[in-house]
VOGU-190317 format. One record per atom (N, C-alpha, C): residue number from 1; x, y, z. Coordinates in steps of 0.02 Angstrom, whole numbers, padded with zeros to 5 digits. Example, Ala and Ser with C-alpha at 12.3 -4.5 7.8 and 13.67 -1.06 7.14 Angstrom:
BEGIN
1:00660:-00284:00390;
1:00615:-00225:00390;
1:00660:-00165:00390;
2:00642:-00112:00354;
2:00684:-00053:00357;
2:00645:00002:00394;
END
This chain:
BEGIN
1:00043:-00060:00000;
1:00000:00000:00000;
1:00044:00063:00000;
2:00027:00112:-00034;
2:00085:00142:-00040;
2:00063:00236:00024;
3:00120:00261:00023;
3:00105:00307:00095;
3:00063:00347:00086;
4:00050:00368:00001;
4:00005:00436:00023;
4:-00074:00407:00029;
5:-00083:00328:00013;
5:-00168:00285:00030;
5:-00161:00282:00113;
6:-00124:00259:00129;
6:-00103:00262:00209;
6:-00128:00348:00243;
7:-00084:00378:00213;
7:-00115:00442:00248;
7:-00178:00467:00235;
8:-00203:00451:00192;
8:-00283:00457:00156;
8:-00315:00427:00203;
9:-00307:00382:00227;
9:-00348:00321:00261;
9:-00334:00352:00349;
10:-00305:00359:00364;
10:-00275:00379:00424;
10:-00317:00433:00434;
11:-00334:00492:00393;
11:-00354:00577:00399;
11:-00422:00532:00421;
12:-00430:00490:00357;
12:-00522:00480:00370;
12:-00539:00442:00426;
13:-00510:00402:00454;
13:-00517:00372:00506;
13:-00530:00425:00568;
14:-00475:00457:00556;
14:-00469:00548:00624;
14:-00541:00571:00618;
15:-00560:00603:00537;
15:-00600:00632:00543;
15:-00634:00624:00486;
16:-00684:00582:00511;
16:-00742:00548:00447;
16:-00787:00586:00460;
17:-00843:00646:00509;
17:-00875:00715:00465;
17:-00847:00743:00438;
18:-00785:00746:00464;
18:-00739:00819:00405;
18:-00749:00794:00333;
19:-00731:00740:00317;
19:-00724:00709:00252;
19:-00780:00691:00236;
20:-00834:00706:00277;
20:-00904:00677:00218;
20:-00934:00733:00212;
21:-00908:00794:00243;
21:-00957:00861:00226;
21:-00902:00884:00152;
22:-00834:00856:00159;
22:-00797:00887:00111;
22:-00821:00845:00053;
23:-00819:00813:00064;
23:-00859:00735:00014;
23:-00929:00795:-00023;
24:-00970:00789:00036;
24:-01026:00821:00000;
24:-01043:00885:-00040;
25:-00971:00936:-00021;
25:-00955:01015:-00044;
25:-00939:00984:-00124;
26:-00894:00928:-00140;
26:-00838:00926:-00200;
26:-00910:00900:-00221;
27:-00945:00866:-00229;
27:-01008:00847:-00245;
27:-01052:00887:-00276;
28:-01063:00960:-00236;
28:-01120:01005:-00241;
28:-01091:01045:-00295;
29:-01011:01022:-00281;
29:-00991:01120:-00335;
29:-00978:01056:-00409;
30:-00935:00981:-00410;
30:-00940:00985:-00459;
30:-00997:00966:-00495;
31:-01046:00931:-00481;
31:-01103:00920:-00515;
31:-01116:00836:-00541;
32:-01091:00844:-00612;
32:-01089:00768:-00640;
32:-01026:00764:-00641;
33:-00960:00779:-00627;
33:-00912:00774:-00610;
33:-00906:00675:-00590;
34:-00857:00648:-00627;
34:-00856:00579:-00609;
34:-00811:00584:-00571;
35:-00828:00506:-00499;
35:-00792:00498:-00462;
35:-00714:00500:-00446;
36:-00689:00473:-00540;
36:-00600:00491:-00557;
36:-00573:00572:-00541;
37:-00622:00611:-00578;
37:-00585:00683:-00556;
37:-00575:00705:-00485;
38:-00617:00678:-00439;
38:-00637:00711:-00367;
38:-00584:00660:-00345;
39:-00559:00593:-00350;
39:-00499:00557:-00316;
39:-00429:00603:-00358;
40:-00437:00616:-00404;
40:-00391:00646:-00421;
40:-00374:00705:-00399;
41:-00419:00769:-00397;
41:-00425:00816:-00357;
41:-00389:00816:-00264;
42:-00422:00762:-00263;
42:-00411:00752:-00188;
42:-00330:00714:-00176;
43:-00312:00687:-00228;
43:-00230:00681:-00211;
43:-00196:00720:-00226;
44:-00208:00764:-00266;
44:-00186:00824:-00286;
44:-00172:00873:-00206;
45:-00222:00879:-00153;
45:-00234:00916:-00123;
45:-00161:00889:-00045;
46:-00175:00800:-00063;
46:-00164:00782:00005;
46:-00088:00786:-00018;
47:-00053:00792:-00084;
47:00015:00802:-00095;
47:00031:00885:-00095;
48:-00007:00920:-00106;
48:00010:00979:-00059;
48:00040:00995:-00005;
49:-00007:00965:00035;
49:-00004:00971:00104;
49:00054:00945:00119;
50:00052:00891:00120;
50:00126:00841:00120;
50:00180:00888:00111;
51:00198:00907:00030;
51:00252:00977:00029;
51:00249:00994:00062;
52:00191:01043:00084;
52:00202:01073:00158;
52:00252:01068:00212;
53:00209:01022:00248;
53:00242:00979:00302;
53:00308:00949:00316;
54:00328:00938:00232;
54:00389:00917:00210;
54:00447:00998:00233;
55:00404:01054:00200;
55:00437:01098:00186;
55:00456:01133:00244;
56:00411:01138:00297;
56:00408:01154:00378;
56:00457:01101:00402;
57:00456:01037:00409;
57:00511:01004:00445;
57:00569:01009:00426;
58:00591:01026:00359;
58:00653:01039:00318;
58:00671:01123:00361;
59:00633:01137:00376;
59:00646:01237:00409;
59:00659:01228:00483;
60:00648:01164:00517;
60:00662:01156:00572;
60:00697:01107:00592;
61:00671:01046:00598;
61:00720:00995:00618;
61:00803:00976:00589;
62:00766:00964:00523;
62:00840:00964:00470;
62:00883:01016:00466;
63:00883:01057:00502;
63:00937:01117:00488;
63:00972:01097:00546;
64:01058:01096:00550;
64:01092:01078:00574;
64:01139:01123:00596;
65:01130:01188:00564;
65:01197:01236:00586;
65:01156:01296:00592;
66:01194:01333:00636;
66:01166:01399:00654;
66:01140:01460:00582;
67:01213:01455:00556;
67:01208:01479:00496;
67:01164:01470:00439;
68:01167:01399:00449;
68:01105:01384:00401;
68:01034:01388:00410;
69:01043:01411:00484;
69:00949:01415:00485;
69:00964:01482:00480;
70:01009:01534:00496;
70:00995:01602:00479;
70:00982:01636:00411;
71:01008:01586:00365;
71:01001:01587:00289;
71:00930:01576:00251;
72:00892:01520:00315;
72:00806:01494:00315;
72:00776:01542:00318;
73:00791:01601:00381;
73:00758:01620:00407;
73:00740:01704:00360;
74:00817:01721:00342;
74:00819:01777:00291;
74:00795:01752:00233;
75:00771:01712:00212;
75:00739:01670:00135;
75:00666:01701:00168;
76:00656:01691:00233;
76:00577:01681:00235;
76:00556:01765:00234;
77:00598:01802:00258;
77:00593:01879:00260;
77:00589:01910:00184;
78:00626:01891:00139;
78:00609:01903:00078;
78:00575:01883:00051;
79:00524:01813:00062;
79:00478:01784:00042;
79:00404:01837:00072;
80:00433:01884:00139;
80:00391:01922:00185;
80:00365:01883:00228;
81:00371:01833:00232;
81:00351:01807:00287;
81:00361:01839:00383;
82:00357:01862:00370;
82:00377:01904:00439;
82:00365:01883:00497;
83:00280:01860:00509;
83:00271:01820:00568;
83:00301:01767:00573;
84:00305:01725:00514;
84:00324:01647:00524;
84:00424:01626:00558;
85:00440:01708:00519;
85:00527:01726:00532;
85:00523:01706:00597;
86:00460:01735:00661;
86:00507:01785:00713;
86:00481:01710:00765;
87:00426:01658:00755;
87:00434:01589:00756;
87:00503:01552:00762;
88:00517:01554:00691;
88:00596:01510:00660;
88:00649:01562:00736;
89:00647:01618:00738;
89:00701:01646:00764;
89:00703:01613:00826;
90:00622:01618:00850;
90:00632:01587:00917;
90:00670:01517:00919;
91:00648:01485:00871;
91:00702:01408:00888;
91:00727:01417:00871;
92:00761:01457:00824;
92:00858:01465:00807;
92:00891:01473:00877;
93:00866:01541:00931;
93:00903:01548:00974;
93:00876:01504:01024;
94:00845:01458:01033;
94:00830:01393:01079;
94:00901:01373:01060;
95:00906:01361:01030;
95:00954:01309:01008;
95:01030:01308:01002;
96:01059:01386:00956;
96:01117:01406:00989;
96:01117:01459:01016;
97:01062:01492:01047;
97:01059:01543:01094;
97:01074:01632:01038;
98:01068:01695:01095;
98:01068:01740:01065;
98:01121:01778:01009;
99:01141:01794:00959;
99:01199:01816:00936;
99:01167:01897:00888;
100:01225:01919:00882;
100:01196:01972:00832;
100:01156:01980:00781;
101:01182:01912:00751;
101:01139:01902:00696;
101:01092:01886:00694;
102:01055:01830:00736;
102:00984:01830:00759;
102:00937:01883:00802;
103:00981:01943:00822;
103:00954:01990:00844;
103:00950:02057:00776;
104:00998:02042:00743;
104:00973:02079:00671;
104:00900:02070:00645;
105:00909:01998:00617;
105:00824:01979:00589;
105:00764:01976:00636;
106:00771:01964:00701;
106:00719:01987:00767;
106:00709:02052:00731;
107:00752:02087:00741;
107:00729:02181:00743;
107:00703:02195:00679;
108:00717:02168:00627;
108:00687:02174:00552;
108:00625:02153:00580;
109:00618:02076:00575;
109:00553:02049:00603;
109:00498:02086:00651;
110:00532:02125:00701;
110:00468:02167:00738;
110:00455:02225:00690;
111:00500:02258:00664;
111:00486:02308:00651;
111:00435:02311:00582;
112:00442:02265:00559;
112:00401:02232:00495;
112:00328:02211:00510;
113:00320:02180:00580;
113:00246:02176:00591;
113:00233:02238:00622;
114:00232:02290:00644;
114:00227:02330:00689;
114:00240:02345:00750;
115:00272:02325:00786;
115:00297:02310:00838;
115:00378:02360:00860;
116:00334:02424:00850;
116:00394:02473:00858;
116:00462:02455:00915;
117:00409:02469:00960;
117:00451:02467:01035;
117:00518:02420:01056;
118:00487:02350:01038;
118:00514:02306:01072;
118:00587:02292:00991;
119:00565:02320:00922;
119:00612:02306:00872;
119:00667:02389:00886;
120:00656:02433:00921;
120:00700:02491:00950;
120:00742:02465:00984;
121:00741:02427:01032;
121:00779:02394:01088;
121:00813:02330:01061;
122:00795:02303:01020;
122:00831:02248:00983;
122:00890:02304:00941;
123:00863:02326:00897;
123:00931:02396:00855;
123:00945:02404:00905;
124:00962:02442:00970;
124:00993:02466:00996;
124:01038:02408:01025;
125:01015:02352:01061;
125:01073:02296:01066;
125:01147:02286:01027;
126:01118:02299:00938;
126:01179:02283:00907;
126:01220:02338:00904;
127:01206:02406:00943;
127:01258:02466:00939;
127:01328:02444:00956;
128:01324:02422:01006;
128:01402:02381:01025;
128:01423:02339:00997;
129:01396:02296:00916;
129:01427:02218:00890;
129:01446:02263:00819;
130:01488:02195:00805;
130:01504:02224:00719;
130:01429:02235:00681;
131:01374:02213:00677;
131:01319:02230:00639;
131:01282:02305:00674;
132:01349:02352:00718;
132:01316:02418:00722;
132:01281:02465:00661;
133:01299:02441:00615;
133:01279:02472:00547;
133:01202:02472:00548;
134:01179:02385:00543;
134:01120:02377:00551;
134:01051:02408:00615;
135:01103:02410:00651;
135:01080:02453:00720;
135:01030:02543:00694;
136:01076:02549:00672;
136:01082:02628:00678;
136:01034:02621:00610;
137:01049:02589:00572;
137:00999:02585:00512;
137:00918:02592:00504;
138:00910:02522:00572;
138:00833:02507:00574;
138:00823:02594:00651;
139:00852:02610:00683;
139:00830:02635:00704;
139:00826:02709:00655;
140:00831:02735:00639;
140:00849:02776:00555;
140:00798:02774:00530;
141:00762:02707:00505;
141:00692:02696:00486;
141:00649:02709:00535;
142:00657:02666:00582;
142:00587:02692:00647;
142:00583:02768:00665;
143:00619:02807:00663;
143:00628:02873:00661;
143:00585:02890:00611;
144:00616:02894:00530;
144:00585:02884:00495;
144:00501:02885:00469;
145:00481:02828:00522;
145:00390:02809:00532;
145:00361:02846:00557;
146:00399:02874:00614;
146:00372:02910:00676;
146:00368:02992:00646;
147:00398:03000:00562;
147:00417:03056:00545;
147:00465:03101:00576;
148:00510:03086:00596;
148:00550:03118:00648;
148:00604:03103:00571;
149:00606:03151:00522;
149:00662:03148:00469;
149:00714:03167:00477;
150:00738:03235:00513;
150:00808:03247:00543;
150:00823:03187:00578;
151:00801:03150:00638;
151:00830:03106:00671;
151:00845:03054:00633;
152:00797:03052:00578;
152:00819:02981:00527;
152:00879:02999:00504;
153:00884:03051:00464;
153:00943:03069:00428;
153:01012:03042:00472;
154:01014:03096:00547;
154:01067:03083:00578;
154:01097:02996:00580;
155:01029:02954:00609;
155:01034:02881:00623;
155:01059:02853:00570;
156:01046:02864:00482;
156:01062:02834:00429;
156:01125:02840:00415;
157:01141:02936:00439;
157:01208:02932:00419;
157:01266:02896:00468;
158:01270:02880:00536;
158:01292:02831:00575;
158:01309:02778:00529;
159:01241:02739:00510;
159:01251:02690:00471;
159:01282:02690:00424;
160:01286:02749:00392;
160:01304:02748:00330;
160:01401:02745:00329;
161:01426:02783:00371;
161:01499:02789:00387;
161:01522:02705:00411;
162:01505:02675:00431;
162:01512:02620:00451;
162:01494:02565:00397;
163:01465:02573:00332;
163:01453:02537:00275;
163:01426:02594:00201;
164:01496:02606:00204;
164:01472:02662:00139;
164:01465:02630:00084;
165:01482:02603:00069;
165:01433:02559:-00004;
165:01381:02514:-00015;
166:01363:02516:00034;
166:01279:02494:00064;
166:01223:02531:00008;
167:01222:02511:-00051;
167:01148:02554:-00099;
167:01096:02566:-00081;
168:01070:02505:-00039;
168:01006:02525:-00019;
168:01008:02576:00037;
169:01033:02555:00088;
169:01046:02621:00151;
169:01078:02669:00101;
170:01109:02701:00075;
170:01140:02781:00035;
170:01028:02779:00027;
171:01003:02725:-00021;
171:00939:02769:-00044;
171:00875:02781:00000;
172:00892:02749:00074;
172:00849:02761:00128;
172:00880:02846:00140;
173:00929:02850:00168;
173:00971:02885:00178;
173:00951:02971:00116;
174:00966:02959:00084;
174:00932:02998:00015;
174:00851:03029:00024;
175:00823:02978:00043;
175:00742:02993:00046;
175:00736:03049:00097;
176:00773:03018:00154;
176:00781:03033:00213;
176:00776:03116:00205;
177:00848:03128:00186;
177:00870:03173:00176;
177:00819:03233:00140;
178:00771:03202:00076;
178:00719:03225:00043;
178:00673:03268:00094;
179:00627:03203:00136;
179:00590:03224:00191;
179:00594:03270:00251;
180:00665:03279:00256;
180:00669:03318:00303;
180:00714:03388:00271;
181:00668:03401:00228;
181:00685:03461:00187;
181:00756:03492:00154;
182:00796:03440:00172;
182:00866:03430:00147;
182:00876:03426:00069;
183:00861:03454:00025;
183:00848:03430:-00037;
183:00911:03431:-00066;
184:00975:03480:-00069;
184:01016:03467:-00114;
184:01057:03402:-00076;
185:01071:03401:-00019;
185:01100:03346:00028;
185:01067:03279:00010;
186:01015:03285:-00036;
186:00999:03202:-00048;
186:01028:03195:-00112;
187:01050:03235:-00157;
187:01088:03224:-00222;
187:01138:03179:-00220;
188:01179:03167:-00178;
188:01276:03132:-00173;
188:01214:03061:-00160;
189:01193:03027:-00097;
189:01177:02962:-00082;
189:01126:02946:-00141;
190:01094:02982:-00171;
190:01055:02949:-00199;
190:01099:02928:-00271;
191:01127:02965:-00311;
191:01159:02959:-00375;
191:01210:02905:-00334;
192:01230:02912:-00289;
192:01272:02844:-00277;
192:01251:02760:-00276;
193:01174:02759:-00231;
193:01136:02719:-00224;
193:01116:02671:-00295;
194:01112:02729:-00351;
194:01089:02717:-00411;
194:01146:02687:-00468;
195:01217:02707:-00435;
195:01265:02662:-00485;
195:01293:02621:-00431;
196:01289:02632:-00391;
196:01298:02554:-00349;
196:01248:02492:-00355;
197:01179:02516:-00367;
197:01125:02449:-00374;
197:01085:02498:-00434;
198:01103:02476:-00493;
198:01084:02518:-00551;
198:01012:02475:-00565;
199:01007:02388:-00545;
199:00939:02368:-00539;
199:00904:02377:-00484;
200:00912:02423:-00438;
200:00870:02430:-00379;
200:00811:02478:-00410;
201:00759:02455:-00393;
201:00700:02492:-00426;
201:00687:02531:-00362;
202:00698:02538:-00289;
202:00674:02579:-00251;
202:00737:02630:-00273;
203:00798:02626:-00275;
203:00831:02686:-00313;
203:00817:02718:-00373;
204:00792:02680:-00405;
204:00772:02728:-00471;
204:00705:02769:-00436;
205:00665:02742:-00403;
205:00607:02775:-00392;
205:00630:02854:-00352;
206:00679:02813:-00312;
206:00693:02879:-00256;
206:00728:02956:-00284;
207:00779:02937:-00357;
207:00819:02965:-00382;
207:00774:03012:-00421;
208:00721:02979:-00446;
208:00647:03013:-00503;
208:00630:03063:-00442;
209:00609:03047:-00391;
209:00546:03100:-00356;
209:00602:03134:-00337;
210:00670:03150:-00327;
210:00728:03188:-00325;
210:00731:03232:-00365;
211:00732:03209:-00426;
211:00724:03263:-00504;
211:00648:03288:-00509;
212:00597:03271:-00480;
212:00527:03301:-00484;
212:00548:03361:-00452;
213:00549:03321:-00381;
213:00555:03383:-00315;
213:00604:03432:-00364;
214:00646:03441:-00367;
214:00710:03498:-00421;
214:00684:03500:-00454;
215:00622:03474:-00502;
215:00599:03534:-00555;
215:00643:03508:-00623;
216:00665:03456:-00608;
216:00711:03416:-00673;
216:00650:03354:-00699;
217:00596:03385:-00704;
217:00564:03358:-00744;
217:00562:03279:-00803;
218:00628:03321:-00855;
218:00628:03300:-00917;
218:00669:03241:-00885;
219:00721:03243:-00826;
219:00773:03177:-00820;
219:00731:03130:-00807;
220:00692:03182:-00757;
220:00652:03120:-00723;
220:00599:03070:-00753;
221:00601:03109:-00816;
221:00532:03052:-00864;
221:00591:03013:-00902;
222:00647:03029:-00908;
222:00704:02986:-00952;
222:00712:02940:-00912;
223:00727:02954:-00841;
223:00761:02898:-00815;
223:00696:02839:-00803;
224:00640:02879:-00792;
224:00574:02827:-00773;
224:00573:02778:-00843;
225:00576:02815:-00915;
225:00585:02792:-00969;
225:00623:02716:-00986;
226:00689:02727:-00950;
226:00734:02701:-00975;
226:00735:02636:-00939;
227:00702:02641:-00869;
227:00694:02582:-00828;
227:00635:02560:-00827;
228:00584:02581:-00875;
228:00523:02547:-00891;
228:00484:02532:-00838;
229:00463:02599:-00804;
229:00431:02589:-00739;
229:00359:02623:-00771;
230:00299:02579:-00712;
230:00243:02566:-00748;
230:00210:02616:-00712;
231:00143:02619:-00745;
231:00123:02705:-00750;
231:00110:02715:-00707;
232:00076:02649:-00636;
232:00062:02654:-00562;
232:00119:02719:-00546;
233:00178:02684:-00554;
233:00236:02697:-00512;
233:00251:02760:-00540;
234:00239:02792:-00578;
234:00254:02841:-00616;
234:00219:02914:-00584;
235:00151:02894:-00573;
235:00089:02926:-00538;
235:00125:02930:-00460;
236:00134:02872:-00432;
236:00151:02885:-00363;
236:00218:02911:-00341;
237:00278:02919:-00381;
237:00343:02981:-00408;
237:00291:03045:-00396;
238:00267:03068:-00460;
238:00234:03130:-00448;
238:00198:03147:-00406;
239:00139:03124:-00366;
239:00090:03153:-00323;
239:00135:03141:-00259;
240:00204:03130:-00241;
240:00236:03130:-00178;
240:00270:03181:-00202;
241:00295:03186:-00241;
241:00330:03242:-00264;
241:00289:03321:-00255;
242:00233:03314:-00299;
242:00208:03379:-00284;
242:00170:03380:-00202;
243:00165:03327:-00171;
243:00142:03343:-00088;
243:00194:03385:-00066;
244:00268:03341:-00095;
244:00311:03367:-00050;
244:00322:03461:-00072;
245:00310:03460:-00117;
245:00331:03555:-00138;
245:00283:03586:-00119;
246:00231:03547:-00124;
246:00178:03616:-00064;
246:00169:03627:-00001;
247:00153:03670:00031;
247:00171:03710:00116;
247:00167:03660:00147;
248:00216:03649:00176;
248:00201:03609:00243;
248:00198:03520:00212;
249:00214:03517:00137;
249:00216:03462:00126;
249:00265:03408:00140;
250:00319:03444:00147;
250:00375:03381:00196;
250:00362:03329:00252;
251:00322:03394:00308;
251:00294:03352:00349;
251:00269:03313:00348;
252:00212:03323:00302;
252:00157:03250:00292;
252:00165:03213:00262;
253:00119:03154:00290;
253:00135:03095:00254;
253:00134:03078:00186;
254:00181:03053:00168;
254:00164:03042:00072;
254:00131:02966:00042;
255:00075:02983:00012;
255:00019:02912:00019;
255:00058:02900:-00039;
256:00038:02820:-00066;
256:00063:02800:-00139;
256:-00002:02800:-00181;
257:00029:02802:-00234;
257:-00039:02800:-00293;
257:-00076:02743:-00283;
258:-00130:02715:-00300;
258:-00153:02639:-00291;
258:-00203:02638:-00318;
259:-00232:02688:-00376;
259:-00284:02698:-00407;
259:-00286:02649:-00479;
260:-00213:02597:-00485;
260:-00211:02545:-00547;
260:-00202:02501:-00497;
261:-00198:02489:-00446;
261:-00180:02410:-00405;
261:-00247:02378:-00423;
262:-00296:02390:-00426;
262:-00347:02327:-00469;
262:-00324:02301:-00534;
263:-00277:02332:-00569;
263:-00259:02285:-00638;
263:-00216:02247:-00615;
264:-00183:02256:-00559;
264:-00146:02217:-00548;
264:-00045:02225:-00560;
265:-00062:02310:-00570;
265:00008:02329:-00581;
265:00065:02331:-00510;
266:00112:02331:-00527;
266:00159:02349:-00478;
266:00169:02417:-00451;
267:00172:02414:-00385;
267:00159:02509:-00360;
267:00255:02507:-00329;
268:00304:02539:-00350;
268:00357:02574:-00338;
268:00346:02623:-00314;
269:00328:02644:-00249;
269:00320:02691:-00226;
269:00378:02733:-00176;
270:00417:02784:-00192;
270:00468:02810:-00155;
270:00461:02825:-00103;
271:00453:02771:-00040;
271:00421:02784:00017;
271:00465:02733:00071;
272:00529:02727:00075;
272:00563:02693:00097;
272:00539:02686:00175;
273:00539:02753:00205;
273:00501:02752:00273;
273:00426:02752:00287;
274:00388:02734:00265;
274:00339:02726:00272;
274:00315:02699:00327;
275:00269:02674:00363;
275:00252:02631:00424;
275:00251:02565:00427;
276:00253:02534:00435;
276:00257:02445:00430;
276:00191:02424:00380;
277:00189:02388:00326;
277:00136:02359:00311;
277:00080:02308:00359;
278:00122:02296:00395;
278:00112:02241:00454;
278:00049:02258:00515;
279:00048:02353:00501;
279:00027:02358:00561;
279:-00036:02356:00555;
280:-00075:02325:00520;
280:-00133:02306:00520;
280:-00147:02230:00500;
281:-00187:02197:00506;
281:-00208:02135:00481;
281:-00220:02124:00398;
282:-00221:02185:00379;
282:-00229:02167:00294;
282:-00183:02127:00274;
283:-00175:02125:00215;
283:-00143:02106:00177;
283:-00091:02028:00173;
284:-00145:01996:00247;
284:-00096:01946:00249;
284:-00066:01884:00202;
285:-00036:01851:00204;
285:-00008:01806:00169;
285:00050:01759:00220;
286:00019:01666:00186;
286:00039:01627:00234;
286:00097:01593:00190;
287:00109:01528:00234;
287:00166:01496:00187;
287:00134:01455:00130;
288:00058:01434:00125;
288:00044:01406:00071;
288:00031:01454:00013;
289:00034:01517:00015;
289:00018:01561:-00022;
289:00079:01588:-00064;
290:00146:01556:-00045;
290:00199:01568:-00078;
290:00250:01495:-00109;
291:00271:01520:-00135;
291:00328:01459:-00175;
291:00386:01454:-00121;
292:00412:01437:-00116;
292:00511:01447:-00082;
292:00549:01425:-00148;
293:00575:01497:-00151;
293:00612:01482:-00213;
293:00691:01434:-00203;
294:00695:01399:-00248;
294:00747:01344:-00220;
294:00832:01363:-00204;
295:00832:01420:-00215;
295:00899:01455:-00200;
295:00882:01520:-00159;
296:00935:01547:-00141;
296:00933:01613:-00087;
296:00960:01683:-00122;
297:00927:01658:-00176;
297:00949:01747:-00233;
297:00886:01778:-00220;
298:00925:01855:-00239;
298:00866:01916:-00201;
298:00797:01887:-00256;
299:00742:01914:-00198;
299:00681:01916:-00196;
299:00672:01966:-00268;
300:00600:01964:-00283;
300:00563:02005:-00328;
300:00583:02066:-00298;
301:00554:02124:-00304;
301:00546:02187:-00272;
301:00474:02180:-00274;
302:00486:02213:-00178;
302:00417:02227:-00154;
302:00454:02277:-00089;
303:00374:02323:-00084;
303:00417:02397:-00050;
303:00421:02372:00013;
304:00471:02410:00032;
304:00480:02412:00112;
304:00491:02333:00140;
305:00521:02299:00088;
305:00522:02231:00129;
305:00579:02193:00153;
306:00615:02213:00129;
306:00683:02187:00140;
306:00714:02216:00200;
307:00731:02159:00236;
307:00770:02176:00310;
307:00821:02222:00301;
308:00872:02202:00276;
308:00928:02253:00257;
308:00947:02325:00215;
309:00877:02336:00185;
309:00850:02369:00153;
309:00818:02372:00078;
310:00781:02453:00067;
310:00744:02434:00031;
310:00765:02453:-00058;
311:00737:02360:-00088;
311:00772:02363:-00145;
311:00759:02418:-00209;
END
């Protein structure tokens, strides 16, 4: 008998209403549907799961070195997994206890679901380790949220002296600089940001609403041009741009465009500090809702998601 009839047999044994109301749902929706498609369907479903399960014990038990679950755990942060990270973290440090580096992705991890407070005090831990960079970074951003843009600036640039060829921090750093009314002072990090990670799409975005804000117009439709950024993203460049040039527009918050997210476009929005996506229940997404891509090369771009910063 082979394992996956065994586990078939096993579920139904556990739970024979579950399986006769599910029995009677696959019934109602398919109709005359013959009995072959609905066994087929249904192994389809129970080898899912299986992956699953497979894929969860491979993230925990089977990992054997510290390093290598920290490598799991930053896969799952670019995947966004954020809640499921700060889980994994907890048994990473069960196991070989606290280090910098698991206190790096903790502090990404809180600060990613919302969880200001307690991801401030994690950054501040690593002020004293070699990952002070990262320290001063995420606290740079939480500043940042809180709109406190001078304090970001200062915190970024910390970071920044301590890892100057860091692209993404120069284009946090850059924004930074934008928001808190610093405008020619964001020129040097950002044009740097942009030939250091010439595919970073949060640098091209940041470098565009740079040339809006200045009134450089024409670069700014070349460079949007040339990197084939979509009209979402194009819209949400300009209407942050012109918030920011009117009275009192620095201060406030800069929304993103989202008036094409029903087609289903991509929103690049130059909003590196923004508030956590996290801090509400929207938008969630679990581990069956994603692939694990089979290697640990950077993620798609998606805003504000990346622990180390944004791409």
């Amino acid at each position: 008998m082979k394992p996956l009839d065994l586990c078939m047999r096993s579920r139904a044994a556990r739970r024979p209403l579950a399986c006769a109301f599910a029995a009677a749902a696959v019934l109602a929706f398919t109709g005359c549907a013959g009995l072959k498609d609905q066994y087929a369907a249904s192994a389809d479903a129970q080898q899912r799961m299986a992956a699953e399960a497979a894929a969860d014990t491979k993230a925990g038990a089977s990992v054997d070195t510290q390093a290598t679950y920290l490598k799991l755990v930053e896969q799952m942060q670019k995947e966004e997994l954020w809640f499921a990270s700060l889980a994994h973290i907890d048994a990473l440090e069960q196991r070989w206890g606290v280090s910098p580096e698991s206190t790096r992705v903790r502090a990404d991890a809180l600060r990613q679901t919302g969880q200001a407070a307690p991801a401030e005090a994690a950054y501040k831990r690593l002020l004293g380790t070699p990952l002070a960079s990262a320290g001063y970074r995420g606290l740079g951003l939480l500043a940042g949220m809180r709109g406190s843009y001078a304090e970001a600036v200062q915190l970024l640039m910390q970071a920044q002296h301590r890892t100057p060829t860091d692209a993404l921090l120069l284009s946090d750093l850059g924004y930074a600089h934008l928001r808190a009314g610093q405008i020619e002072e964001a020129r040097l990090p950002l044009m740097q940001a942009l030939q250091l990670r010439p595919d970073s799409t949060q640098a091209q975005a940041n470098l565009a609403l740079y040339l809006e804000v200045t009134n450089q117009r024409d670069q700014a439709t070349a460079l949007m041009d040339a990197n084939r950024m979509s009209e979402t993203t194009r819209r949400a460049v300009r209407e942050a741009a012109l918030q920011m040039r009117a009275p009192g527009g620095l201060a406030a918050p800069v929304a993103a465009a989202t008036s094409a997210s029903t087609r289903g476009e991509p929103i690049v929005a130059p909003l590196a500090l923004k508030p956590s996506r996290w801090s509400s229940v929207g938008g969630m997404r679990t581990v069956s809702q994603t692939t694990p891509p089979a290697s640990t090369a950077e993620a798609p771009f998606s805003p504000n998601s990346n622990p180390r910063g944004t791409p």
